[in-house]
C-alpha positions in Angstrom: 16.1 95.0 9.0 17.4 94.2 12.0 17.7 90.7 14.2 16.8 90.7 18.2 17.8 87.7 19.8 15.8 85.7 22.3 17.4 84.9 25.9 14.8 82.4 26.3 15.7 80.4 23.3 19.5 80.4 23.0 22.8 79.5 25.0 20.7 77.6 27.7 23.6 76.4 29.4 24.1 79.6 31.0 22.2 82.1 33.6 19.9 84.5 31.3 22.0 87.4 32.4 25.0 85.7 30.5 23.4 84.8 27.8 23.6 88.0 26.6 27.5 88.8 26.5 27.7 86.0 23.5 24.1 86.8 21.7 26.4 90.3 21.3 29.7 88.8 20.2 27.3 87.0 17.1 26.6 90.8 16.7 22.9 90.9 18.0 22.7 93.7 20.2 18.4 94.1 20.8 17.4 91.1 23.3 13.4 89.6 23.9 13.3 88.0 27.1 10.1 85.7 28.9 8.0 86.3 32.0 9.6 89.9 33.2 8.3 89.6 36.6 10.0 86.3 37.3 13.1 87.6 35.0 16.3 89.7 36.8 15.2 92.6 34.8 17.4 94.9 36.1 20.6 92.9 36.2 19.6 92.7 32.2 19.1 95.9 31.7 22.6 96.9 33.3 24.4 94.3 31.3 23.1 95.1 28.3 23.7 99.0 29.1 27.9 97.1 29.8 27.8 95.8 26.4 25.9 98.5 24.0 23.0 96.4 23.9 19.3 96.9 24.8 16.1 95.4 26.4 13.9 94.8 22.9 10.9 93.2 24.1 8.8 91.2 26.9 5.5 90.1 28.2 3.9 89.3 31.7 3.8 86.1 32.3 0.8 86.4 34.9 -1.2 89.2 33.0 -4.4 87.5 33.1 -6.6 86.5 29.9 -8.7 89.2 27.8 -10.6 86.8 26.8 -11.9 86.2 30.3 -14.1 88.9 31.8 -13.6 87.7 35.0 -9.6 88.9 34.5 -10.5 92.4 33.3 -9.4 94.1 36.7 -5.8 91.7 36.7 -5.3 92.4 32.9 -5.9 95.7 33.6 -3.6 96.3 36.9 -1.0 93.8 35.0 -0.3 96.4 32.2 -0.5 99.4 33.8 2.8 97.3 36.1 4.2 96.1 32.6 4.2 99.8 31.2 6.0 100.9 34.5 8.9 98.6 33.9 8.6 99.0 30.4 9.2 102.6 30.6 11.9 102.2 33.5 14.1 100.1 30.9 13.5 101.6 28.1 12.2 98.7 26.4 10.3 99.3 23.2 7.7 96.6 22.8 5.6 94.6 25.0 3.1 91.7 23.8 -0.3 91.1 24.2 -1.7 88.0 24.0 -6.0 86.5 24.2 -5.0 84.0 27.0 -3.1 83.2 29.9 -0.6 80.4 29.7 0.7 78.5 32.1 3.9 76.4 32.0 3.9 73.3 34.0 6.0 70.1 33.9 7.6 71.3 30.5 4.3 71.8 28.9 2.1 75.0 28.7 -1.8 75.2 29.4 -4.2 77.7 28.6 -5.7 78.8 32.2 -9.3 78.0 32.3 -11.9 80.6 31.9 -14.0 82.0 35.4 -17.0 81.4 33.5 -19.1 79.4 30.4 -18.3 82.2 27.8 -19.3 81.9 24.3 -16.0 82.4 22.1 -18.6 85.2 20.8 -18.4 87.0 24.5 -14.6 86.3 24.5 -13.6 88.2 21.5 -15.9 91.2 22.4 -14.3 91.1 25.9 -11.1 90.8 24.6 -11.9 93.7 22.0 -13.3 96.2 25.2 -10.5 95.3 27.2 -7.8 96.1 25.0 -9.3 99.6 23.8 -9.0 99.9 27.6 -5.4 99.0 28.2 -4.3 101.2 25.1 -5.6 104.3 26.3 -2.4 103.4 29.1 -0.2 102.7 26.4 -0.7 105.8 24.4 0.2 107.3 27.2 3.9 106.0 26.7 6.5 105.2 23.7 5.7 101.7 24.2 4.1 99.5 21.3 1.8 96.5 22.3 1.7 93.7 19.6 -0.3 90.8 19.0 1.3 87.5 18.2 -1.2 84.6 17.3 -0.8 81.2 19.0 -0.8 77.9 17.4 -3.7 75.8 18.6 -1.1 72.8 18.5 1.2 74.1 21.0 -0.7 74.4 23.9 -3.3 72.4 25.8 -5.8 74.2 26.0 -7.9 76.6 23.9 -6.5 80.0 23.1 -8.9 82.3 21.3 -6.2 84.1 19.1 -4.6 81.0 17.6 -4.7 82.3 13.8 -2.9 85.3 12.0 -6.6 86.3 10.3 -8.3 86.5 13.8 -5.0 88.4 15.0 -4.8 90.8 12.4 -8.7 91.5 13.1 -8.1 92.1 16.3 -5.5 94.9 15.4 -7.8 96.2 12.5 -10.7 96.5 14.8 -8.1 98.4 17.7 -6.8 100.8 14.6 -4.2 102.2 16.9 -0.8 102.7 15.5 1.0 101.5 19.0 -1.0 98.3 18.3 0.8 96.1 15.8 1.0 92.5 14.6 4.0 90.0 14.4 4.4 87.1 12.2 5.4 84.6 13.4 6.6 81.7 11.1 6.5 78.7 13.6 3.0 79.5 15.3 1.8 80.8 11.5 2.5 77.1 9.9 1.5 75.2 12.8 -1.7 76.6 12.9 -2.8 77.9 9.5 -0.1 77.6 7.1 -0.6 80.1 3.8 2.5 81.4 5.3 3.2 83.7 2.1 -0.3 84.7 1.4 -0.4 85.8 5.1 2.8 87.7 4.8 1.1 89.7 1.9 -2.3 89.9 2.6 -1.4 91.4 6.9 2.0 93.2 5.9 0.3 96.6 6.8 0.2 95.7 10.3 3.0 93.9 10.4 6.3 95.0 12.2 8.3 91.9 12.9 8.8 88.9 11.4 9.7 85.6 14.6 12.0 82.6 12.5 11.4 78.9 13.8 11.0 75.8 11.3 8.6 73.4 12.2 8.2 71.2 13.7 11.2 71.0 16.4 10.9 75.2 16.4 15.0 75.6 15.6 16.6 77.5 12.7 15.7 78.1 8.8 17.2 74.5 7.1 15.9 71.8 9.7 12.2 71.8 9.2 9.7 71.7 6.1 9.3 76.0 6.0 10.9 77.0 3.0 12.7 80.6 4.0 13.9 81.2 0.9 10.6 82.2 -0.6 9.7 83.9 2.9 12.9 85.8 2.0 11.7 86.8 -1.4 8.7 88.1 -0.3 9.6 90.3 2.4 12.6 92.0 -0.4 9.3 92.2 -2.5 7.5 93.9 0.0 10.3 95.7 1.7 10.2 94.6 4.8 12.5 96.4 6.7 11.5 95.4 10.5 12.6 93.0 13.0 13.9 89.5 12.5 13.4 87.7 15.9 15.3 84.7 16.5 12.9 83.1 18.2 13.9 79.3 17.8 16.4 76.8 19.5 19.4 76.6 17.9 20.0 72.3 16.7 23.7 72.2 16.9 26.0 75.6 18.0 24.7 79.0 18.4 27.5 80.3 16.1 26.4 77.3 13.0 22.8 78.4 13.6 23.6 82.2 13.1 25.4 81.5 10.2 22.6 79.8 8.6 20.3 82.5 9.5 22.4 85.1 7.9 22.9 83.3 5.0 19.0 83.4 4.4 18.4 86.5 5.7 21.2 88.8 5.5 20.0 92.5 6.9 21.5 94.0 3.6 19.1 92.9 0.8 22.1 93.5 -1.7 23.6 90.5 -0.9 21.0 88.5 -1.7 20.4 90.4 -5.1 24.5 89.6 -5.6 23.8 86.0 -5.1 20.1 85.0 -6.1 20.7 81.4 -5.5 21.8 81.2 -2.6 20.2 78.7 -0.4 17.5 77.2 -2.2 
C-alpha cells in the first residue's frame, strides 16, 4: 500500500505549494490536489520534483456534468485539456465524476441540468459520454476513476451518489483505465454496508479515501470503525492507495500517527500486534 496525501485537506494555514514540504517530512511523498485549473500546477509540480515527491491525482473543477447532455461538448473539450496537463506532469490519475459542483459561500451545489431529463436519460448520457472520453484516455497512461458522492453533502442532486451505481458505471465502461475508489466518508454517508461494499466492488477497486463521519477527519473521531476496514482489506489484500482525504482535528503529525497506527503500509505489523486499536 501506499498513502497520498491531500493538499486540499491538510496544513491549511499555509499556501498549497507549501503544504507540501511538511506532507513529505510525515513521509508522504504522492500528493491529490482540487480544481487543477484554478491550482498553481506547475509551481506543484516543480516543488514536488525539489523534494522527491509527485503530482498523484486531480480533477477539473469546471468539467461539466455527464449527466447533462447539454454539457457533452464542455465534458468533452474539458478532458481532452485535463489529459494534456495530466500528461505534462506526469500525474497518474484523474477523476471523473456524474455532476458538476459548484462551491459557493462554503457550501457546494450540484449545477442544474440544461434540460428536464429523466435520471433514466442521465445515466445513458453519462454512459455514451464516458465511452467517448475514454477513447482519449486510452490514448495516454492516465487512469480515470469514479468516486461516488454522498447525497448528504451537497445541495443538489448528483446522479452517482452510491458505490453500487458507481461500480455499474465502471462494469458497464469494462475498461481497465477506468477504475473505482472507495471512499469511506462519502460510502457511510450515503449507503453505509461499508464492509460488504469493500468485498462485494474490490475488483474494481484501486484506492481506498479515509474520513470518519461525520466531521470528515481522521480514523478515531467519528462512528467508522477502521479496524474491521483494516481487516478486510489484509483479507483481501489490498495493496493500493490509502488517500488521506480528511481534515486532520488536532496536529497534522497526531493525526498521522493515528492513521499509521491503523493502517500501517506493512501488514506485518498489524499481524505482530492483532489488537491494536480496537
Amino acid at each position: 500500500m501506499e498513502y497520498t496525501g491531500y493538499l486540499d485537506f491538510w496544513f491549511t494555514d499555509r499556501p498549497l505549494v507549501s503544504r507540501i514540504a511538511p506532507f513529505v517530512d510525515l513521509g508522504v511523498k504522492n500528493m491529490n490536489f482540487f480544481f487543477w485549473r484554478q491550482a498553481p500546477v506547475a509551481e506543484l509540480a516543480a516543488e514536488c520534483g525539489r523534494l522527491g515527491a509527485r503530482l498523484y491525482s486531480t480533477f477539473d473543477g469546471d468539467m461539466g456534468s455527464l449527466a447533462d447532455p447539454g454539457d457533452n461538448e464542455k465534458t468533452y473539450r474539458s478532458w481532452t485539456e485535463s489529459l494534456e496537463m495530466a500528461v505534462r506532469y506526469d500525474i497518474p490519475v484523474l477523476y471523473i465524476f456524474s455532476n458538476q459542483i459548484e462551491p459557493q459561500d462554503g457550501l457546494e451545489y450540484v449545477r442544474r441540468l440544461s434540460g428536464n431529463f429523466t435520471t433514466e436519460e442521465q445515466y445513458a448520457n453519462l454512459l455514451d459520454q464516458t465511452e467517448r472520453i475514454m477513447k482519449l484516455v486510452e490514448q495516454t497512461n492516465v487512469q480515470a476513476r469514479v468516486e461516488c458522492l454522498n447525497q448528504f453533502h451537497f445541495l443538489g442532486k448528483v446522479l452517482v451518489d452510491n458505490s453500487r451505481l458507481a461500480a455499474d458505471w465502471v462494469r458497464r465502461i469494462d475498461h481497465p483505465q477506468f477504475r473505482l475508489t472507495f471512499d469511506t466518508y462519502h460510502q457511510q454517508r450515503g449507503s453505509g454496508e461499508l464492509l460488504w461494499s469493500l468485498e462485494t466492488y474490490f475488483d474494481l477497486i484501486s484506492a481506498v479515501h479515509i474520513g470518519d463521519v461525520p466531521t470528515r477527519q481522521e480514523p478515531g473521531t467519528g462512528e467508522i470503525n477502521f479496524a474491521n476496514i483494516r481487516a478486510k482489506l489484509h483479507e483481501l489484500k489490498f495493496d493500493g492507495e490509502v488517500g488521506l482525504e480528511f481534515y486532520p482535528s488536532t496536529t497534522e503529525t497526531a493525526a498521522m500517527a493515528q492513521t499509521q497506527a491503523i493502517f500501517p503500509l506493512d501488514y506485518q505489523e498489524i499481524n505482530a500486534n492483532p489488537g491494536a486499536q480496537r
